[in-house]
C-alpha positions in Angstrom: -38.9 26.5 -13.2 -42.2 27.9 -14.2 -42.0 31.2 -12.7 -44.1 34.1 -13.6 -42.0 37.2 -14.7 -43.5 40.3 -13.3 -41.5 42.4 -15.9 -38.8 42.4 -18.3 -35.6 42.4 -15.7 -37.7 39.6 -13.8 -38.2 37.7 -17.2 -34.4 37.5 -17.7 -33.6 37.0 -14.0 -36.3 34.0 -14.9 -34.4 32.7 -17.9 -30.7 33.3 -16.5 -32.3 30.8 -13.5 -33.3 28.5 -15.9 -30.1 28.0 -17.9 -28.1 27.8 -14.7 -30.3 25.0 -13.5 -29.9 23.1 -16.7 -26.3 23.6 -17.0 -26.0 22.2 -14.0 -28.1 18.7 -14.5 -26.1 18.5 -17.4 -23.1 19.0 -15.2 -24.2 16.7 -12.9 -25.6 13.8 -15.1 -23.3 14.1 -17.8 -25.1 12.6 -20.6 -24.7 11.5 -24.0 -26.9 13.8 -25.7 -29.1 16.6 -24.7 -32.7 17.1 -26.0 -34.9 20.1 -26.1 -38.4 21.0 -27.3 -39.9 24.0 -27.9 -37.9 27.6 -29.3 -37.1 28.9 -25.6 -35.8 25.6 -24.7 -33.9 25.3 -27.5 -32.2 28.5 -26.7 -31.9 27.7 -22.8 -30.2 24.4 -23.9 -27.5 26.4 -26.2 -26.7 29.0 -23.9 -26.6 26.1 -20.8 -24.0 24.2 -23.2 -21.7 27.1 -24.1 -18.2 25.8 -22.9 -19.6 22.1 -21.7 -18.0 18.9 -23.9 -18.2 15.7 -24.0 -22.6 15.4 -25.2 -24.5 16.2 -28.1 -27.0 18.6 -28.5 -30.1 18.3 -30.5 -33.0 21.6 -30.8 -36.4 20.6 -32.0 -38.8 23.0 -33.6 -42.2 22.1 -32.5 -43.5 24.7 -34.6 -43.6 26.6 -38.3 -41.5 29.6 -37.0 -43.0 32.2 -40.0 -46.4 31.3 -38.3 -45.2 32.0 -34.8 -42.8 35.1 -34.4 -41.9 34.4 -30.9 -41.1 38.2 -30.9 -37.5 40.4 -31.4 -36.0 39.3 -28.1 -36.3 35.4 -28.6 -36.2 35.5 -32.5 -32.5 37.4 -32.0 -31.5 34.5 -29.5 -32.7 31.5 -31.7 -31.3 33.2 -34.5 -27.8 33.7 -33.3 -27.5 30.9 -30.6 -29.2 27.9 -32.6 -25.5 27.2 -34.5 -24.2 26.4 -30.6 -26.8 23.5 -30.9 -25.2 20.4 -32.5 -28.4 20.1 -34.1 -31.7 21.1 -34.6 -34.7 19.3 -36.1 -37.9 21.4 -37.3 -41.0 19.9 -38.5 -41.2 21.6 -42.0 -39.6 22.0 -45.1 -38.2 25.6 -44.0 -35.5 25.8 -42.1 -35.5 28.0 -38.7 -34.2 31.4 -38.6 -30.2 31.1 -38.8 -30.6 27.4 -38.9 -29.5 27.3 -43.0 -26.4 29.8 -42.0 -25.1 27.0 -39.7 -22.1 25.0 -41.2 -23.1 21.9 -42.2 -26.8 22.7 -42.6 -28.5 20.1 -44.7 -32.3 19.4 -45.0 -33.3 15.6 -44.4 -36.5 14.8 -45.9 
C-alpha cells in the first residue's frame, strides 16, 4: 500500500486503492473500533467508513496541524471528512481543522 504516485491522477488512483482496501478489512473483520494515525490515514479511514455500521472510529493527530499544512488537497479532506470520524484525538491544545465544527466537540485535557 506504499505505492509511489508518478503524478497527481496516479496519487488518487493510489489513495482510492487504499481506502478500498481498508474498507474492505473492515468488511471482512468487522471490528469493534477502528484506529488510525497520521492526517492521511485519518482521512482514508473516514472515507473507508462512509456507509459501514456497527464500529467506532477514532482519528489521531500525530502532529501540531498549524506547524504542518499537509497542503490544499489534504487540508480540504481533513477539514470536511474528519466529522465522519466518531472521533479524533490530537496531541495539543488546538483542535484540528474542522475538528471544533463537529457536534459534540469537546476538548479533554
Amino acid at each position: 500500500m506504499t505505492d509511489e504516485s508518478g503524478g497527481p491522477f496516479m496519487a488518487i488512483i493510489n489513495n482510492l486503492r487504499r481506502v478500498l482496501a481498508l474498507r474492505r478489512v473492515i468488511t471482512r473483520l468487522q471490528p469493534d473500533v477502528a484506529v488510525s494515525m497520521m492526517s492521511a490515514a485519518n482521512v482514508h479511514l473516514a472515507l473507508a467508513s462512509i456507509g459501514l455500521r456497527g464500529f467506532f472510529t477514532v482519528g489521531s493527530e500525530r502532529i501540531h496541524p498549524p506547524l504542518f499544512p499537509l497542503g490544499a488537497f489534504w487540508e480540504t479532506l481533513r477539514a470536511r471528512l474528519y466529522g465522519c470520524l466518531g472521533a479524533v484525538v490530537a496531541l495539543t491544545t488546538d483542535p484540528p481543522p474542522g475538528c471544533s465544527d463537529i457536534p459534540g466537540y469537546a476538548r479533554l485535557s
